[in-house]
C-alpha positions in Angstrom: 9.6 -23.9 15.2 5.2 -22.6 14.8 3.9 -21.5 17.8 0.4 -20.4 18.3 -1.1 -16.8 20.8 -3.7 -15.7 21.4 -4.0 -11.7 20.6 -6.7 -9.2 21.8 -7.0 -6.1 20.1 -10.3 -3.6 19.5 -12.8 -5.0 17.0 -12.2 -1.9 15.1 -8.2 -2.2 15.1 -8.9 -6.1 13.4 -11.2 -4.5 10.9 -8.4 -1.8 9.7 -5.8 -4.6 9.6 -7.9 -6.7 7.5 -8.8 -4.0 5.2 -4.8 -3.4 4.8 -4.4 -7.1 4.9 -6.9 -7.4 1.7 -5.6 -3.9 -0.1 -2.1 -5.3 0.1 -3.6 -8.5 -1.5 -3.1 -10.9 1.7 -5.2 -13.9 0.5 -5.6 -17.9 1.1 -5.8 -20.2 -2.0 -9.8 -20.3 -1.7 -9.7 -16.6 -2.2 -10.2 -15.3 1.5 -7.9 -12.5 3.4 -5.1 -14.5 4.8 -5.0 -11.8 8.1 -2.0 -14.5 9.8 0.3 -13.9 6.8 -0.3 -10.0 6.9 0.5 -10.0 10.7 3.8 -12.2 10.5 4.9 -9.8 7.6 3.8 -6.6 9.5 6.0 -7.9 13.1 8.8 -8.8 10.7 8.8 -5.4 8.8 8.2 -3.4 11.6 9.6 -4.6 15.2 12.8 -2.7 14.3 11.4 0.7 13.6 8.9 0.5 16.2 11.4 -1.1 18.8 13.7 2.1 18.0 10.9 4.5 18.2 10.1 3.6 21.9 13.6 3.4 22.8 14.2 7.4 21.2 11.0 8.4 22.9 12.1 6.5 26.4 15.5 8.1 26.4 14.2 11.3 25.8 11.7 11.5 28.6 14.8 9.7 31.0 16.9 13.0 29.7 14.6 15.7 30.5 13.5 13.7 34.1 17.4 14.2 34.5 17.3 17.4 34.7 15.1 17.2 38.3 17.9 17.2 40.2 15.5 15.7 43.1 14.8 12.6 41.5 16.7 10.0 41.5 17.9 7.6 38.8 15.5 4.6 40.1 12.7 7.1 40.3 13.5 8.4 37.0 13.2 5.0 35.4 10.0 4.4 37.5 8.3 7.5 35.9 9.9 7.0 32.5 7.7 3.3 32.5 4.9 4.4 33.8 4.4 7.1 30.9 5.4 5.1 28.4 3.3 1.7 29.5 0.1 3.4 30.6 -0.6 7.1 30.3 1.0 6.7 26.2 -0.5 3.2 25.8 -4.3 3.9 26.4 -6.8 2.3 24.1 -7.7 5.7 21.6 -9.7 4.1 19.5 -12.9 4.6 20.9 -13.6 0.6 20.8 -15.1 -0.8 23.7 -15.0 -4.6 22.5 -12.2 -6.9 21.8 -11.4 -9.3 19.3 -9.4 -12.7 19.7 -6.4 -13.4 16.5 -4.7 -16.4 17.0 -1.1 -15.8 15.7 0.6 -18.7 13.8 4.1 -17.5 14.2 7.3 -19.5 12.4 10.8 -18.5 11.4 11.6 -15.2 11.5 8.2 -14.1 13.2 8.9 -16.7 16.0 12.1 -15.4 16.4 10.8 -11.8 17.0 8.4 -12.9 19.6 10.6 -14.9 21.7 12.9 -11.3 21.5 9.6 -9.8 22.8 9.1 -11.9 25.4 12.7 -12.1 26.5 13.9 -8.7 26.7 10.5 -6.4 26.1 7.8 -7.0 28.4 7.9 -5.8 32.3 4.5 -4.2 33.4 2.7 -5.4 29.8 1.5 -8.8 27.8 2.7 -9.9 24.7 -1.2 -9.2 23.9 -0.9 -5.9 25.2 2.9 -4.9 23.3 1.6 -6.6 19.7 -1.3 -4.5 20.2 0.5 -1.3 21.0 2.1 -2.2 18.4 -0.6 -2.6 15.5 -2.1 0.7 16.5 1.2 2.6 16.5 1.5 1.1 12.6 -2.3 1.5 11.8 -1.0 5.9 13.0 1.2 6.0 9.7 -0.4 7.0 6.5 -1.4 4.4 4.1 1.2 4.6 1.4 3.4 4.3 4.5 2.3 1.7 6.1 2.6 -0.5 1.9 6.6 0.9 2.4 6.9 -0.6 5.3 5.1 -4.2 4.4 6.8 -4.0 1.3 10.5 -3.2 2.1 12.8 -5.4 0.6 10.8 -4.5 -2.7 10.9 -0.7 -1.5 14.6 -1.1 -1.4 15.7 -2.8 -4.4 13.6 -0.6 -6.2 15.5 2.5 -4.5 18.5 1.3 -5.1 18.0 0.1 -9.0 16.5 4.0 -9.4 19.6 5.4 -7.6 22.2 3.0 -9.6 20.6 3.7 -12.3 20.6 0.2 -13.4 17.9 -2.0 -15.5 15.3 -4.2 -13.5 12.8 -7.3 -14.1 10.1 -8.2 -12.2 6.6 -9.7 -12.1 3.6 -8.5 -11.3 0.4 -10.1 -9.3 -1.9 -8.3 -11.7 -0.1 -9.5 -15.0 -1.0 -13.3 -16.3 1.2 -15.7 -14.5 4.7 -15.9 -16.1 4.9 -12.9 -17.7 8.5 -10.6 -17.1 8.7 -6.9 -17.6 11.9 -5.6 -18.1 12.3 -1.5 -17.3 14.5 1.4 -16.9 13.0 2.4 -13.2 12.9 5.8 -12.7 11.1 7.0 -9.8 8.4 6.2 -7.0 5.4 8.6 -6.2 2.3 7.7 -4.4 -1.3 8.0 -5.7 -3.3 10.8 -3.5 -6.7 9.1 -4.1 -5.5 5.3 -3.4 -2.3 6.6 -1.1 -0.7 3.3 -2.8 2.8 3.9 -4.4 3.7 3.2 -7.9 6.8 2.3 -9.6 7.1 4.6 -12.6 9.2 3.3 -15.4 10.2 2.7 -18.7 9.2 -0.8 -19.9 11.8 -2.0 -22.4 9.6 -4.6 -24.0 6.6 -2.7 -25.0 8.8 0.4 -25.4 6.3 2.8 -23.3 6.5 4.8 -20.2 4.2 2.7 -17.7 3.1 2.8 -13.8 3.1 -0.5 -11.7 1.5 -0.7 -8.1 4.4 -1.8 -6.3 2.3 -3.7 -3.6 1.8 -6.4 -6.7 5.6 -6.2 -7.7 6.7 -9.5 -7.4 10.8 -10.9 -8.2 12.5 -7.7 -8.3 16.3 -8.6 -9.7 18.2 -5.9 -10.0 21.1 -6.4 -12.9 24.1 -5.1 -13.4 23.4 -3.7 -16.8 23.0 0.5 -17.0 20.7 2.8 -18.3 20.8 6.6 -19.4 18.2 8.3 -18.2 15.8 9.8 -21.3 15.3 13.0 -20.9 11.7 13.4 -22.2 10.8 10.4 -20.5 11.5 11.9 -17.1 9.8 14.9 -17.6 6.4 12.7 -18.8 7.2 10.5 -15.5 7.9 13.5 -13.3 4.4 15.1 -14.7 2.2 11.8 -14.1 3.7 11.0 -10.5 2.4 15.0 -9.7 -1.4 14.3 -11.0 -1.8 10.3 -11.1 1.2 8.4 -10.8 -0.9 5.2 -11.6 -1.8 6.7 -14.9 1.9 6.8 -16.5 0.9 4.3 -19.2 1.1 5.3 -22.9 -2.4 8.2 -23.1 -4.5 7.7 -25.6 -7.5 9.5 -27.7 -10.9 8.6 -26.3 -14.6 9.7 -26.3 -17.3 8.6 -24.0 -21.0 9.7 -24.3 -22.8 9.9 -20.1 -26.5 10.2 -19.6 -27.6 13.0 -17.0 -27.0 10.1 -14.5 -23.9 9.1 -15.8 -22.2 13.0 -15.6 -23.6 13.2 -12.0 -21.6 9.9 -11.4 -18.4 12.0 -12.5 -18.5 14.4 -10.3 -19.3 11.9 -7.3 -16.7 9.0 -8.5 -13.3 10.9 -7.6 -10.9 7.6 -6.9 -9.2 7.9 -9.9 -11.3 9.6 -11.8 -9.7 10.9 -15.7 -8.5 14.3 -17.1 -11.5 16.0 -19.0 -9.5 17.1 -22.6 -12.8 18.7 -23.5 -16.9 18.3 -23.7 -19.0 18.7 -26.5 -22.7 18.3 -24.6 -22.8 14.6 -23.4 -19.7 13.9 -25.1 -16.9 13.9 -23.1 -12.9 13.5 -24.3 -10.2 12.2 -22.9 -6.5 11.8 -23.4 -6.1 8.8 -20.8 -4.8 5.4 -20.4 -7.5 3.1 -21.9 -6.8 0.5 -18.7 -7.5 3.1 -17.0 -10.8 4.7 -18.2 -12.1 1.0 -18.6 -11.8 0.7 -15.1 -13.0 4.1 -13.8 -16.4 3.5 -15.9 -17.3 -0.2 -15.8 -18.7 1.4 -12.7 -21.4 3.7 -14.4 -22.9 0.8 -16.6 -25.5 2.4 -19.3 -24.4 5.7 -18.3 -21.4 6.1 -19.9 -21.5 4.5 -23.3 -17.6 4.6 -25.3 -17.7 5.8 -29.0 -13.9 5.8 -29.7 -11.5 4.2 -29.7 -13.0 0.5 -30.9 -10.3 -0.8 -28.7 -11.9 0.5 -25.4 -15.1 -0.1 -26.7 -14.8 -3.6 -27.4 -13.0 -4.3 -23.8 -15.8 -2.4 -22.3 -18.7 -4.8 -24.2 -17.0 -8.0 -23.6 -17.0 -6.6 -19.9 -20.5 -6.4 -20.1 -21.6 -9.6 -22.1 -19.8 -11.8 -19.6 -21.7 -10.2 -16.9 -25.1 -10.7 -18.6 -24.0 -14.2 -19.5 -23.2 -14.9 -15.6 -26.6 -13.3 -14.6 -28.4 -15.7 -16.9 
């Protein structure tokens, strides 16, 4: 069963759900943010824990109204609604214009609505409770809000770390096909990007490593154990304090920046590397090179590698294709 409704929500509540929509890498085939999918797996992931949060809040304001010995029980359920469905639902984000989503609902999704409808809504729309809804979600810190989109992952992942036990999996940002296999050891989010990582042990390319798990694709879980490496922890442990998405294998590097290119650094903070050391405009690192390739294909002539060839080579082929497309 698809059914289509109409939703109206602030413009600026639309414009935060996209922009989790395209973080979380929501997209169509020709490459735009699929919002519909993002919404369906947001109701889906969240009805529950939203559903019991109103009813925890709702039977604590019924408890204390209890207490007034004067009121009585139909009163007390009269007040209890009214603070719940309009002094705690106001509009508080400041936007003064609405914005229509038409929700392709199916499956699961359909079946949450149709609860909704059912059994939820007295002195409120379906509009109204979806859109309570959104801006009670769009309240919870970003890293998580990508726990609660990302769930089932979330929870194999937990329980592989707490079993102990080995792991494959796929990732969105890895060439189609390809299959890690790791010892998973922990979960830590990143400060700057408040995205989570999976920090593990990858089995194949024998190296510690960091995977955003919002691109974590086919978690299995198998039966087969691990012992935990005791060195290995206390690297993991160390990166998922400073930059859990730097856990990859560090290496030597040294980049030259112009005047320009050192006031960049100090601007550019998202993920910005460790400074080993400076020798003038010399700078040193002891970094992931995937990482420092993408922290400074953003300061162009400014930052100029010298070592190692490997980075330096990834960071001119970056550069030649974009002359080539320019041309």
């Amino acid at each position: 069963m698809t059914e289509k409704y109409k939703i109206y929500i602030p413009e600026d509540v639309k414009l935060r759900l996209i922009n989790d929509a395209e973080l979380f890498e929501f997209y169509k085939s020709d490459g735009s943010v699929n919002l519909n999918a993002f919404l369906k797996e947001l109701i889906i992931s969240y009805f529950d824990m939203y559903r019991e949060q109103n009813a925890g809040l709702q039977a604590a304001i019924l408890a204390d109204l209890a207490n007034i010995t004067s009121l009585s029980n139909e009163d007390a359920d009269y007040i209890t609604d009214k603070i719940m469905n309009t002094y705690m639902k106001k509009d508080t984000t400041g936007s003064k214009s609405n914005a229509v989503v038409t929700l392709t609902v199916s499956r699961r999704s359909y079946d949450i609505i149709q609860t909704i409808e059912n059994n939820l809504l007295t002195d409120i729309s379906l509009s109204q409770y979806l859109k309570d809804m959104f801006l009670s979600y769009l309240s919870i810190s970003r890293n998580d809000r990508e726990k609660i989109i990302f769930k089932e992952i979330f929870d194999d992942l937990s329980k592989a770390i707490d079993e102990n036990r080995k792991i494959t999996f796929s990732s969105s940002s890895s060439p189609e096909g390809t299959i890690f296999n790791a010892d998973p050891y922990m979960t830590a989010a990143s400060k700057e990007e408040q995205c989570n990582y999976l920090l593990c042990y990858d089995t194949k390319a024998n190296r510690p490593r960091s995977f955003r798990i919002s691109r974590i694709k086919n978690v299995f879980v198998t039966f087969d154990h691990f012992e935990p490496d005791r060195a290995i922890l206390r690297e993991l442990q160390e990166a998922a304090i400073k930059n859990p998405q730097s856990a990859s294998l560090r290496e030597k590097a040294a980049i030259r920046l112009t005047e320009r290119g050192k006031h960049k650094f100090v601007m550019v903070t998202k993920n910005r590397p460790d400074v080993e050391k400076t020798d003038g405009d010399i700078y040193y690192f002891n970094w992931p090179l995937r990482q420092l390739e993408e922290y400074f294909k953003r300061f162009g002539k400014d930052a100029v590698v010298l070592e190692p060839e490997e980075l330096r080579n990834s960071m001119k082929i970056f550069y030649e294709r974009a002359l080539r497309a320019y041309r």
